[in-house]
PDB file of N, CA, C and O in Angstrom:
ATOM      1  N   UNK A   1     158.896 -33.242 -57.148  1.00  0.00           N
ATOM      2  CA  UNK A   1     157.550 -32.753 -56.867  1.00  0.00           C
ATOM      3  C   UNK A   1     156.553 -33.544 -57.711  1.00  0.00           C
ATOM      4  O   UNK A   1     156.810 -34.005 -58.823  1.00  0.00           O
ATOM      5  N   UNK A   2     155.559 -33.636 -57.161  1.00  0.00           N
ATOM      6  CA  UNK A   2     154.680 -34.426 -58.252  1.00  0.00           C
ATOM      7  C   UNK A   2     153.917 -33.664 -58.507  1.00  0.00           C
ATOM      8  O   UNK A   2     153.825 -32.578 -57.934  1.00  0.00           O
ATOM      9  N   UNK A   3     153.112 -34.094 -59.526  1.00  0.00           N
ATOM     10  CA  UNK A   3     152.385 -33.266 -60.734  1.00  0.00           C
ATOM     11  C   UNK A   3     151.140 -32.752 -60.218  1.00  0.00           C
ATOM     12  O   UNK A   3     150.594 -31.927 -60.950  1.00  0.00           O
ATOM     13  N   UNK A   4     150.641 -32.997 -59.290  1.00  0.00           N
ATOM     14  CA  UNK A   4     149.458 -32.323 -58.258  1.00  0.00           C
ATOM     15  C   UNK A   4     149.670 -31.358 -57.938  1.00  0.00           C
ATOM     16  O   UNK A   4     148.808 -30.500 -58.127  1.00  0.00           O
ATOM     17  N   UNK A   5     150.912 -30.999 -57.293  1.00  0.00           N
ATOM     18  CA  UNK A   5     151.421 -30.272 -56.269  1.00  0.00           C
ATOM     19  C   UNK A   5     151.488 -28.932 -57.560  1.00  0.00           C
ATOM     20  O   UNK A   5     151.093 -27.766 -57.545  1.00  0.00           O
ATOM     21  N   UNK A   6     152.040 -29.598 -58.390  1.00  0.00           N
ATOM     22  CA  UNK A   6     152.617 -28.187 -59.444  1.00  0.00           C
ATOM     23  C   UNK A   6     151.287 -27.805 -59.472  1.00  0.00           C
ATOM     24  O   UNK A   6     150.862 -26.857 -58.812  1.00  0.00           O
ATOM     25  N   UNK A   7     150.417 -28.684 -60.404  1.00  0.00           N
ATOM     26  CA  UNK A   7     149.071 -28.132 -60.681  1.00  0.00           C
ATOM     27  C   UNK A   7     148.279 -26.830 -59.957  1.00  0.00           C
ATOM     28  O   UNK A   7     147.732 -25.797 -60.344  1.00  0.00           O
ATOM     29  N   UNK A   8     148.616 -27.676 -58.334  1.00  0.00           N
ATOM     30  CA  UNK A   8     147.573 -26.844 -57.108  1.00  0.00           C
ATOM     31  C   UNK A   8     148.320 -25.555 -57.225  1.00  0.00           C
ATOM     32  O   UNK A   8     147.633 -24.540 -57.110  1.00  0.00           O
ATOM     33  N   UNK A   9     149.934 -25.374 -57.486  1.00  0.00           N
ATOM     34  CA  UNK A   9     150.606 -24.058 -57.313  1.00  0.00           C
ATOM     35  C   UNK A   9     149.854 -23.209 -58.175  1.00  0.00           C
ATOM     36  O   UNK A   9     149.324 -22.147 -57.852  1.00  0.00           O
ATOM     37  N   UNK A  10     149.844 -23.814 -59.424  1.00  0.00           N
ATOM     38  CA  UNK A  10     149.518 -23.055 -60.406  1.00  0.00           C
ATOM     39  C   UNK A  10     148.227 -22.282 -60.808  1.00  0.00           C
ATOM     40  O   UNK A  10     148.035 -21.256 -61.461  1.00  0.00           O
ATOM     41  N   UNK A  11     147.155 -23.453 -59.962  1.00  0.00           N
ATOM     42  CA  UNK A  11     145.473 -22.732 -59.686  1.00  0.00           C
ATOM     43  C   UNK A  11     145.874 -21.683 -58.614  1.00  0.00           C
ATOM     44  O   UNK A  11     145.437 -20.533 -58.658  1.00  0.00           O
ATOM     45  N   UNK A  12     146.821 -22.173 -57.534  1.00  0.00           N
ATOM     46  CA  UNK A  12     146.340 -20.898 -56.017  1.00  0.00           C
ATOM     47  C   UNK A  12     146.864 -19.791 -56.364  1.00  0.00           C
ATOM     48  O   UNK A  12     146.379 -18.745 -55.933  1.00  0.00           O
ATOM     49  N   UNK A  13     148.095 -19.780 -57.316  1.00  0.00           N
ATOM     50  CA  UNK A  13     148.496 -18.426 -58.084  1.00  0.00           C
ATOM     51  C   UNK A  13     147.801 -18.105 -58.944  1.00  0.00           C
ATOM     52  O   UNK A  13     147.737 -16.880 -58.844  1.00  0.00           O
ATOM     53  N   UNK A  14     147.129 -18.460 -59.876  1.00  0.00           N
ATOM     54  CA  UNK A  14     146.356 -17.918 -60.592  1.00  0.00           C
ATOM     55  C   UNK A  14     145.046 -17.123 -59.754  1.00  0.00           C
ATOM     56  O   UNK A  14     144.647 -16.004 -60.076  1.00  0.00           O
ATOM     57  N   UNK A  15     144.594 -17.763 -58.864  1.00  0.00           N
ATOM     58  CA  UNK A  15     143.222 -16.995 -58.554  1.00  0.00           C
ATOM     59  C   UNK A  15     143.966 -16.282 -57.403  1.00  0.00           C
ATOM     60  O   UNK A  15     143.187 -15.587 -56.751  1.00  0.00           O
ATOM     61  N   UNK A  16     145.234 -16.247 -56.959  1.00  0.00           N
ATOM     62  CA  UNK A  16     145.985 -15.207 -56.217  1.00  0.00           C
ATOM     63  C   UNK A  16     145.644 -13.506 -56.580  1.00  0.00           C
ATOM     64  O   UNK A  16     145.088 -12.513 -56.113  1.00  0.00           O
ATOM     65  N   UNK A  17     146.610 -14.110 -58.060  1.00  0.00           N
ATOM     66  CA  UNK A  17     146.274 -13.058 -58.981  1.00  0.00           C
ATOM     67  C   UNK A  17     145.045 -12.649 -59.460  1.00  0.00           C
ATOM     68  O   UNK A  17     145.251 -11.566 -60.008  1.00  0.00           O
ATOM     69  N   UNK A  18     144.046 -12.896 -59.533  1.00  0.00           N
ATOM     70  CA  UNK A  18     143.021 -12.728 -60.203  1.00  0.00           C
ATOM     71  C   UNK A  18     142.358 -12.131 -59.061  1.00  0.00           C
ATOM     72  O   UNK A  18     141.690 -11.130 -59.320  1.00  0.00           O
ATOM     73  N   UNK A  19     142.399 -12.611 -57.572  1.00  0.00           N
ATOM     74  CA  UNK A  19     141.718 -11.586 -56.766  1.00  0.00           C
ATOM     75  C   UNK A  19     142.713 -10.175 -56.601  1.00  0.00           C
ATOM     76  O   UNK A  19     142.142  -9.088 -56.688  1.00  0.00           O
ATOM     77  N   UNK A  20     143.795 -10.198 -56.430  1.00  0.00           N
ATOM     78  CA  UNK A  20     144.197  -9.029 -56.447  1.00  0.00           C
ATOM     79  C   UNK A  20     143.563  -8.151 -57.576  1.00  0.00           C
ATOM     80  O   UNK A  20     143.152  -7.048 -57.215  1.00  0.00           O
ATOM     81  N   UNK A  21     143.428  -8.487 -58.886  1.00  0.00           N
ATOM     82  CA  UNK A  21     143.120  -7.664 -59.963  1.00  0.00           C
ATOM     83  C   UNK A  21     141.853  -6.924 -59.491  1.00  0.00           C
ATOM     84  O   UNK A  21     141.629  -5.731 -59.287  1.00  0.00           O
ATOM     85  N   UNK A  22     141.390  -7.612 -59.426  1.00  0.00           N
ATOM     86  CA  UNK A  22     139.500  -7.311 -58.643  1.00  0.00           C
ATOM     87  C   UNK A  22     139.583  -6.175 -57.777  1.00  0.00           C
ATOM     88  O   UNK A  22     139.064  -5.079 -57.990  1.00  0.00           O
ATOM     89  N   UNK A  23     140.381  -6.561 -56.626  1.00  0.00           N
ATOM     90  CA  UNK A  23     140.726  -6.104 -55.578  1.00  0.00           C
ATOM     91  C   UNK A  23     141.558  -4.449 -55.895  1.00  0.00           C
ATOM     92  O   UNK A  23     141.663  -3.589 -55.021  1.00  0.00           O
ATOM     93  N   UNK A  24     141.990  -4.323 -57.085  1.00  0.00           N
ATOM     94  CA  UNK A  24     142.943  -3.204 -57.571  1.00  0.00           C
ATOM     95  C   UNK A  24     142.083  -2.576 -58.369  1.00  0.00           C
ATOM     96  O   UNK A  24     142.209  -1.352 -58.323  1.00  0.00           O
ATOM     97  N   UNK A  25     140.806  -3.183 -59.474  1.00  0.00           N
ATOM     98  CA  UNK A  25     140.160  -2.506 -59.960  1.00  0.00           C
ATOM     99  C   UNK A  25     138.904  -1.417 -59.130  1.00  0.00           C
ATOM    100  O   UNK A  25     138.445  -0.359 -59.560  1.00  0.00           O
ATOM    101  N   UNK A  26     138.593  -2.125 -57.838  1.00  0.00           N
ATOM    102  CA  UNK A  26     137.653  -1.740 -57.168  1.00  0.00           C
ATOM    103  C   UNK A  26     138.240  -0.567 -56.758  1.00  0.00           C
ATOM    104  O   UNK A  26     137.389   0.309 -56.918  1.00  0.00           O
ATOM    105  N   UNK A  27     139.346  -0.045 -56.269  1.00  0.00           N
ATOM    106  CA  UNK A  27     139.691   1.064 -55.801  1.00  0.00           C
ATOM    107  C   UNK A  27     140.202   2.302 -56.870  1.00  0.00           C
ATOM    108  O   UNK A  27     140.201   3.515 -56.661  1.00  0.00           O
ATOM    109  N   UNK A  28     140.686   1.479 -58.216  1.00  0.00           N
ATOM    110  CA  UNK A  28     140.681   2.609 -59.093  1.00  0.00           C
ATOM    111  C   UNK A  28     139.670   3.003 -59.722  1.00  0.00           C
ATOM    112  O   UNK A  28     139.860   4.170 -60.064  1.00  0.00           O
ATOM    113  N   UNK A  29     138.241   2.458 -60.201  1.00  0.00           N
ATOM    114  CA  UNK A  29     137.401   2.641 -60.651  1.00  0.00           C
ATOM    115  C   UNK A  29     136.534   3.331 -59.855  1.00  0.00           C
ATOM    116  O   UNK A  29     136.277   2.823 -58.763  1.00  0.00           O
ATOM    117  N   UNK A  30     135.796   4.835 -60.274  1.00  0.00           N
ATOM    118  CA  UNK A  30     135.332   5.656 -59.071  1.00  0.00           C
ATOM    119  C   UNK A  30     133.737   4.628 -58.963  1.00  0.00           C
ATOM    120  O   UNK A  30     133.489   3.710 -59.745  1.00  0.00           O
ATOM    121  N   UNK A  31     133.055   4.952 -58.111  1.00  0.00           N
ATOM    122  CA  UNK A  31     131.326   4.699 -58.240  1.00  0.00           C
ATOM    123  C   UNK A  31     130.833   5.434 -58.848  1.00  0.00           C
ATOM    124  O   UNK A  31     131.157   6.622 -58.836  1.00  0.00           O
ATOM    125  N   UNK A  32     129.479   4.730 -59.885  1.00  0.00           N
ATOM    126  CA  UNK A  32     128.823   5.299 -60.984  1.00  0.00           C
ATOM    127  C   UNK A  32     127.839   6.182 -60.321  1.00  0.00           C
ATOM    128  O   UNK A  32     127.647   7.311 -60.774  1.00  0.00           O
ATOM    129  N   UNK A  33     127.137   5.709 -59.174  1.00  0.00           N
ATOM    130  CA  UNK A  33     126.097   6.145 -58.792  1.00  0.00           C
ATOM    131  C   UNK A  33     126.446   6.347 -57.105  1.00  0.00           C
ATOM    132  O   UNK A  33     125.788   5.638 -56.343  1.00  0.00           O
ATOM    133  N   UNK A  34     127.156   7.009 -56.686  1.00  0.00           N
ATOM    134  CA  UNK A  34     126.708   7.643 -55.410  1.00  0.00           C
ATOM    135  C   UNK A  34     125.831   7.532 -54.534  1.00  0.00           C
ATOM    136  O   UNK A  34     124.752   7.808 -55.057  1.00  0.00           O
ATOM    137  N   UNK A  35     125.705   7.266 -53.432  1.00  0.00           N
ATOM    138  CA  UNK A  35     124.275   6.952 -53.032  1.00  0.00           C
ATOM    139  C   UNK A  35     124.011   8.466 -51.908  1.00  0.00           C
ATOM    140  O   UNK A  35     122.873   8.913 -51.770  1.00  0.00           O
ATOM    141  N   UNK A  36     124.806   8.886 -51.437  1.00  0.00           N
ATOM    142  CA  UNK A  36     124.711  10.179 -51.194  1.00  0.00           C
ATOM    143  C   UNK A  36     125.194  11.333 -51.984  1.00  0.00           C
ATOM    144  O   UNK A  36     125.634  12.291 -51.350  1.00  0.00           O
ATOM    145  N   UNK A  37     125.177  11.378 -53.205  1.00  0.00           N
ATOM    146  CA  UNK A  37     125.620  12.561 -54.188  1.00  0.00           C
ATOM    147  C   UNK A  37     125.243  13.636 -53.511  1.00  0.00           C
ATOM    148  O   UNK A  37     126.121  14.306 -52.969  1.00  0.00           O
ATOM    149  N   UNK A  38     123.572  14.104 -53.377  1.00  0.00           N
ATOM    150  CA  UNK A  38     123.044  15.383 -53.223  1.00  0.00           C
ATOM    151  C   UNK A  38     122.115  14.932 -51.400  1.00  0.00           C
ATOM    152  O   UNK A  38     120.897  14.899 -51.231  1.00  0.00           O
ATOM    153  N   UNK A  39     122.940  14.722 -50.587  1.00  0.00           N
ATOM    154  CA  UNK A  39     122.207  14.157 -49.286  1.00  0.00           C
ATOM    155  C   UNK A  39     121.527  15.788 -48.522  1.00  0.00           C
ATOM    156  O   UNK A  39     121.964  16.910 -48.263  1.00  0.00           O
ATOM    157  N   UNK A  40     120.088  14.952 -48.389  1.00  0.00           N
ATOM    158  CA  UNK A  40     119.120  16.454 -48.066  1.00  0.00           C
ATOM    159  C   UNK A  40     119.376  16.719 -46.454  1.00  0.00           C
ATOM    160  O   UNK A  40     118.799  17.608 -45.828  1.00  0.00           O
ATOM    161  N   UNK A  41     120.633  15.518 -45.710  1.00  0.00           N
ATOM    162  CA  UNK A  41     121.070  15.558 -43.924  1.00  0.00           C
ATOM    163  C   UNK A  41     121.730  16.523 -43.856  1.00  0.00           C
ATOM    164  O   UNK A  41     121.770  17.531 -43.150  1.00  0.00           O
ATOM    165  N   UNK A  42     122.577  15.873 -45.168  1.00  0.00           N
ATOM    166  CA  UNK A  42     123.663  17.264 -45.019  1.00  0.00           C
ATOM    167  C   UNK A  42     123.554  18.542 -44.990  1.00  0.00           C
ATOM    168  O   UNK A  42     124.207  19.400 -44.396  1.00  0.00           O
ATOM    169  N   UNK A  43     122.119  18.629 -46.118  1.00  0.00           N
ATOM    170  CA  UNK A  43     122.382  20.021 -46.096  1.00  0.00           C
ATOM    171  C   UNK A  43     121.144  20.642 -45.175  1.00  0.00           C
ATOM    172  O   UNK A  43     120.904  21.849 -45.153  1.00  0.00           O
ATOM    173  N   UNK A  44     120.404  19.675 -44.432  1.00  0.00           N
ATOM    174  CA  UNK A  44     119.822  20.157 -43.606  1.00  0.00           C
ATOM    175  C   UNK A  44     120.746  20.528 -41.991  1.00  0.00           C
ATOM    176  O   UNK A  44     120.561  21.446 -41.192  1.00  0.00           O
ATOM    177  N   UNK A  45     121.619  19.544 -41.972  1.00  0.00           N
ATOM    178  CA  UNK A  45     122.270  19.854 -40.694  1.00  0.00           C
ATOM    179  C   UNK A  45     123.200  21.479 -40.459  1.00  0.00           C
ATOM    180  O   UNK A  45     123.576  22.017 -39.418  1.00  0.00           O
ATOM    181  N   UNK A  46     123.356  21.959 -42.077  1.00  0.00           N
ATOM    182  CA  UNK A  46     124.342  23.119 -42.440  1.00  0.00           C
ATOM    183  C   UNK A  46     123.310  24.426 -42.201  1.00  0.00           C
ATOM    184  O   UNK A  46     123.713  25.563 -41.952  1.00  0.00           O
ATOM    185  N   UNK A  47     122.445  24.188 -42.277  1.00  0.00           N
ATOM    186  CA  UNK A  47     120.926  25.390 -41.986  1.00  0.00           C
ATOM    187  C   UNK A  47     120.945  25.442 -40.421  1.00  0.00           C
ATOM    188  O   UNK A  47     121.041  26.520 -39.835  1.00  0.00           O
ATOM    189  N   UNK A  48     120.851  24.253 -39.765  1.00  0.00           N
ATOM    190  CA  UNK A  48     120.507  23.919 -38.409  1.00  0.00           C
ATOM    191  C   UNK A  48     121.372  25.118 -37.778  1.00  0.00           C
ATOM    192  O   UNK A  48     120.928  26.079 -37.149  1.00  0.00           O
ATOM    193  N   UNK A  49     122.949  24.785 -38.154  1.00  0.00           N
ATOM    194  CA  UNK A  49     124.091  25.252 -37.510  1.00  0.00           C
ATOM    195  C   UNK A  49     124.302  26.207 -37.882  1.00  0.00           C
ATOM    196  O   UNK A  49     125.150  26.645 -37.104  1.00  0.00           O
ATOM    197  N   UNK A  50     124.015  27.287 -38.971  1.00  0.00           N
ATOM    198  CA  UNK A  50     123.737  28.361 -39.166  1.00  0.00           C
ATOM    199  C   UNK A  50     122.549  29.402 -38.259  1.00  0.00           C
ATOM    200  O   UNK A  50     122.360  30.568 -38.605  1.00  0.00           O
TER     201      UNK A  50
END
């Protein structure tokens, strides 16, 4: 093998890995800020249907 080839293995695994990490943190880490926490649809649609 020549020494390119190793090299390129060794970058496409590395940022292999490195997007997975990303990719694994995004789903364990909850959202800080909610963008519907307290949504005024919701709780207008729950009055409606009452």
């Amino acid at each position: 093998m020549d020494i390119q080839t190793i090299i390129g293995y060794g970058i496409g695994l590395a940022a292999l890995i490195y997007a997975i990490g990303i990719f694994i943190k995004q789903f364990k880490t909850p959202e800080v800020d909610p963008k519907c926490d307290e949504c005024p649809v919701l709780e207008n649609m729950k009055t409606e249907e009452s």
